[in-house]
Backbone as CSV, one residue per row, in Angstrom:
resi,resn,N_x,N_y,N_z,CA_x,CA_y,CA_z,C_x,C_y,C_z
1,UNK,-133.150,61.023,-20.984,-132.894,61.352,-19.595,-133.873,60.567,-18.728
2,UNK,-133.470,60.185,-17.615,-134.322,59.488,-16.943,-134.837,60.021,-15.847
3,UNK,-136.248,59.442,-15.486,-137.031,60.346,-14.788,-136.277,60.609,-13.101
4,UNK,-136.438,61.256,-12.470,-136.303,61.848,-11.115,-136.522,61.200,-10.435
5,UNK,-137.657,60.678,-10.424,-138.665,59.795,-9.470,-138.351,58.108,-9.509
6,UNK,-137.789,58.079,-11.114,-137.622,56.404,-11.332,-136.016,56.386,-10.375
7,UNK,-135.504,57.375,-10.554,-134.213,56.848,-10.037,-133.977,56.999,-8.572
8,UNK,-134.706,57.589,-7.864,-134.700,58.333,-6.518,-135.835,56.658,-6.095
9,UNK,-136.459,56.244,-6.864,-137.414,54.541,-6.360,-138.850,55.118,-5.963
10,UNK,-139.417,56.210,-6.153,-140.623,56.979,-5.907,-141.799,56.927,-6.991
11,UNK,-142.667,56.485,-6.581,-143.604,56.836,-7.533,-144.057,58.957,-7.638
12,UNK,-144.580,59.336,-8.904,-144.876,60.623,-8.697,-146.078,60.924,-7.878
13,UNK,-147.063,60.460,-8.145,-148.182,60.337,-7.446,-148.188,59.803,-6.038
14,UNK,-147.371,59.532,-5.223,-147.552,58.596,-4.103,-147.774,59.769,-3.033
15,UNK,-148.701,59.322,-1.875,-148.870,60.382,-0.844,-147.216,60.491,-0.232
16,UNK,-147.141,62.100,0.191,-145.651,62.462,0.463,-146.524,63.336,2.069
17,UNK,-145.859,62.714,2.890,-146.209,62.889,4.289,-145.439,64.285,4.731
18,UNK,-145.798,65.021,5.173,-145.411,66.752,5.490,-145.913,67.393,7.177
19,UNK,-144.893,67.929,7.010,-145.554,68.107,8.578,-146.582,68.507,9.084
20,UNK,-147.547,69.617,8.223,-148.723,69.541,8.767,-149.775,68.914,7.665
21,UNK,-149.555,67.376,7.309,-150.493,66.575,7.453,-150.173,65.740,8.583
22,UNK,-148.954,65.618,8.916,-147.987,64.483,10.124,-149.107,65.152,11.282
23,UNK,-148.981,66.876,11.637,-149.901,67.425,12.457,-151.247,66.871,12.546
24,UNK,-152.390,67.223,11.562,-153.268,66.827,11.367,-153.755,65.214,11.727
25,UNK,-152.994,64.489,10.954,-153.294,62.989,11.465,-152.870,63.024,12.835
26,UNK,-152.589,63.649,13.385,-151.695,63.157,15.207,-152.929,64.034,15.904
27,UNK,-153.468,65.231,15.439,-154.139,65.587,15.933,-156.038,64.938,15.874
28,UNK,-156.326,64.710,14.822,-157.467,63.143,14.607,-157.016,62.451,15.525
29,UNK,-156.154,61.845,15.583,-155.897,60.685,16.702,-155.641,61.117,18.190
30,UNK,-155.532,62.134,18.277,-155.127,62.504,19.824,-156.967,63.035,20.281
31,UNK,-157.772,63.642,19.423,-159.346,63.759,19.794,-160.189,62.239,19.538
32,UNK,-159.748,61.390,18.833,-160.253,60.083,18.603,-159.671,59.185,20.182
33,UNK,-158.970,59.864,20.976,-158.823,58.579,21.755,-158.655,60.090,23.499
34,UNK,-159.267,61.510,23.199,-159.442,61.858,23.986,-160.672,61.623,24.814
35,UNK,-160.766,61.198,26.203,-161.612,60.455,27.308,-163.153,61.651,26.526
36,UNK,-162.858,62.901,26.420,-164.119,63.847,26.884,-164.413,63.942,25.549
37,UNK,-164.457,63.608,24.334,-164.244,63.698,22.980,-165.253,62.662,22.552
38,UNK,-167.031,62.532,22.258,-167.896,61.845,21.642,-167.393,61.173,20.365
39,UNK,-167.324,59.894,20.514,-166.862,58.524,19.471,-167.876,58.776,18.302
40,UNK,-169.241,58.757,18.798,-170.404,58.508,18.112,-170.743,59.849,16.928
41,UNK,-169.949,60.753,17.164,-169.898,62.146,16.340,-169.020,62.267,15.679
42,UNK,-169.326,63.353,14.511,-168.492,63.228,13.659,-167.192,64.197,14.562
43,UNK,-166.130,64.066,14.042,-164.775,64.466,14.414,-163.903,64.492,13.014
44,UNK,-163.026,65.872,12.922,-162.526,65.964,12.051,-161.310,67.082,12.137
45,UNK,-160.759,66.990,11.918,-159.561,68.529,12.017,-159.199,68.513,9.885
46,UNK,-159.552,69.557,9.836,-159.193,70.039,8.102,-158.262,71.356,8.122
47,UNK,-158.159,71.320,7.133,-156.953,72.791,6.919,-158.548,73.747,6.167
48,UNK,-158.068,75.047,6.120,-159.253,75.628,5.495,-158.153,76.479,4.532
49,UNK,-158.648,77.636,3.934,-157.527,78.445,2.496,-156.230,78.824,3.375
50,UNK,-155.283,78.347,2.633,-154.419,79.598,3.350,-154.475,81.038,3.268
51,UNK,-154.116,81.323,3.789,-154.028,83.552,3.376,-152.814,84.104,4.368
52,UNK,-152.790,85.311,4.099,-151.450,86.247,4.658,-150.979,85.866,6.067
53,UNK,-151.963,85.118,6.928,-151.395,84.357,8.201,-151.683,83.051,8.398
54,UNK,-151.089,82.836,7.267,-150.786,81.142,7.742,-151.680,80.563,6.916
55,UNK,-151.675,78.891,7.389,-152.681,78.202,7.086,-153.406,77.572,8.193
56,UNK,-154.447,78.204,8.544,-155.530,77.766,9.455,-155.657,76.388,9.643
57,UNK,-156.244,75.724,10.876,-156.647,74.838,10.845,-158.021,74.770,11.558
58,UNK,-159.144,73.829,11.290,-160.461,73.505,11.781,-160.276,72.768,12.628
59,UNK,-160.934,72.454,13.882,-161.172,70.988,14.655,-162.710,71.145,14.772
60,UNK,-163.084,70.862,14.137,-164.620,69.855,14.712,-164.787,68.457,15.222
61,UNK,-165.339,68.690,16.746,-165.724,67.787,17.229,-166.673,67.769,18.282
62,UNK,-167.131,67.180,18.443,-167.973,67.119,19.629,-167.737,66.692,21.795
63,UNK,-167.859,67.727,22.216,-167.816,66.787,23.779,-168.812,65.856,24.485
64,UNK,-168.568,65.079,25.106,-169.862,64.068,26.087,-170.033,64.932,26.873
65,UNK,-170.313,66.264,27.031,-171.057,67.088,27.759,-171.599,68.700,27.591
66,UNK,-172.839,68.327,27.883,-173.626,70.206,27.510,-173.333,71.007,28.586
67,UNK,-172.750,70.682,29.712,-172.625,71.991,31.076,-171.145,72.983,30.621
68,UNK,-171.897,74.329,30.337,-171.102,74.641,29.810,-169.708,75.116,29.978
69,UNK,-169.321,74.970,31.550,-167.907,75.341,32.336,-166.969,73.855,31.649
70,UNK,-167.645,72.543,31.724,-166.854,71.391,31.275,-166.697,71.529,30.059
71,UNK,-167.705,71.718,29.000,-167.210,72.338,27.755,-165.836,73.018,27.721
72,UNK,-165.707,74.304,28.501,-164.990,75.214,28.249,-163.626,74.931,28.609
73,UNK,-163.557,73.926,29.767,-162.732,73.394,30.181,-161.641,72.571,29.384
74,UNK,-162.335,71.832,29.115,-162.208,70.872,27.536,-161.547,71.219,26.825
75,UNK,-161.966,72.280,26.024,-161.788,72.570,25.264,-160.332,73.581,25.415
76,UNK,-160.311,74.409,26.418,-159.229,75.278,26.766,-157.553,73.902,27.055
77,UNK,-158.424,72.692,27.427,-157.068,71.548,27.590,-156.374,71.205,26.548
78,UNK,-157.993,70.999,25.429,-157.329,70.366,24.174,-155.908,71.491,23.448
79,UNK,-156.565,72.802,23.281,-155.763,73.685,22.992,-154.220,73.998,23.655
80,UNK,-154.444,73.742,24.889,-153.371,74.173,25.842,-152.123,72.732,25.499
81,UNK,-152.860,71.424,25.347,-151.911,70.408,24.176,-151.422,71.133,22.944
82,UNK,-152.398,71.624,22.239,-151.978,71.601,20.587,-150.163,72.461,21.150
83,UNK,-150.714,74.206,21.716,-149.647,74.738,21.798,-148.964,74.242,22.236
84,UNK,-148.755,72.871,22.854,-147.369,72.641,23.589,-146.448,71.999,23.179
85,UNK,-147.728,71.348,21.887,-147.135,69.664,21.376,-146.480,70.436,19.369
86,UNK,-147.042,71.658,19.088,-147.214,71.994,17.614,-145.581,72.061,17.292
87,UNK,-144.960,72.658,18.136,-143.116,72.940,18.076,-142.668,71.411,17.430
88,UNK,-142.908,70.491,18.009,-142.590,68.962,17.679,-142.613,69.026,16.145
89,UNK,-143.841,69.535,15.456,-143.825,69.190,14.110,-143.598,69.906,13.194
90,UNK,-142.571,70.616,14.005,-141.574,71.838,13.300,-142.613,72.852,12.501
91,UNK,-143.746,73.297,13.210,-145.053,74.140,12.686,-144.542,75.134,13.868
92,UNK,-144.914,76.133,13.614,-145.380,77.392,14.653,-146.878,77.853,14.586
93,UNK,-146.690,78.359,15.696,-148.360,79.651,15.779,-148.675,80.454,15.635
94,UNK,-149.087,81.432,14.650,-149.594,82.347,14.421,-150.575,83.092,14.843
95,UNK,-150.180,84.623,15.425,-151.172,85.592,16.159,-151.001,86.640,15.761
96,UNK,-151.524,87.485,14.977,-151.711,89.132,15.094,-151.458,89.987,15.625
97,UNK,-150.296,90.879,15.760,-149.849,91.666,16.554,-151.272,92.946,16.691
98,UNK,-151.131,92.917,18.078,-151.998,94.167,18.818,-151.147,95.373,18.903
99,UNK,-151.989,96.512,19.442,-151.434,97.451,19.807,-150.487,97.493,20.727
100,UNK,-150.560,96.772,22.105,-149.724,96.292,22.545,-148.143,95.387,22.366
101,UNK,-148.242,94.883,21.520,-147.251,94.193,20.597,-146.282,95.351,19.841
102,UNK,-147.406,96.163,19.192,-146.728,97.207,18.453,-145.763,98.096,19.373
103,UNK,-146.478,98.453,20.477,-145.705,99.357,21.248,-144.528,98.737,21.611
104,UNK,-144.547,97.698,22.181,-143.733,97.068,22.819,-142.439,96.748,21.815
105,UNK,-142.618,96.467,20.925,-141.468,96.431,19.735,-141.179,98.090,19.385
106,UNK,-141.816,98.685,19.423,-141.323,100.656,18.991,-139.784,100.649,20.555
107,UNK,-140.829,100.243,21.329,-140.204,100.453,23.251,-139.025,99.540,22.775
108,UNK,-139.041,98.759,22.332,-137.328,98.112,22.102,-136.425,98.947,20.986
109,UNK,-136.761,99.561,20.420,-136.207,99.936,19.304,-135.920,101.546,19.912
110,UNK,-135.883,102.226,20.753,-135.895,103.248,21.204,-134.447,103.238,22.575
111,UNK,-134.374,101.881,23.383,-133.318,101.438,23.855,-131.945,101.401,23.399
């Protein structure tokens, strides 16, 4: 029988591109060429374990500034991208339902 891979023209071992590494690399490159985002520092976005919500992701990086409202600023932009841009790579977001959440789904189910 012949292999899977020989006939499909694939090596087995070859990197196989997925959407959240497609994520990951787009997201390296979108802090590698963001204006407020230090060149000279390390920068990195990693996945960390998965568990029961999801699979996390890290961004470490650094800003060209210590005042801490521009920090915050920054940083609330970069994020306010990820959520807008993450749908694209057919990923969703994961959040923890609150008490609020809870109710609010009982309050539909009572209609």
């Amino acid at each position: 029988m012949e292999s899977p891979a020989r006939f499909y023209g694939v090596g087995i071992n070859l990197r196989r591109m997925t959407n959240i590494g497609t994520f990951r690399a787009y997201l390296n490159e979108y802090l590698r060429n963001h204006p407020r985002i230090r060149k000279d520092m390390t920068l990195m976005v990693r996945q960390l374990a998965p568990g029961d919500n999801g699979l996390p992701l890290e961004i470490y990086a650094f800003t060209n500034t210590v005042v801490w409202l521009e920090y915050e600023s920054i940083q609330a932009d970069i994020f306010d991208h990820i959520f807008a841009i993450v749908e694209e790579f057919g990923l969703r977001l994961h959040q923890s339902p609150t008490g609020n959440d809870i109710r609010s789904l009982a309050g539909a189910f009572k209609q």
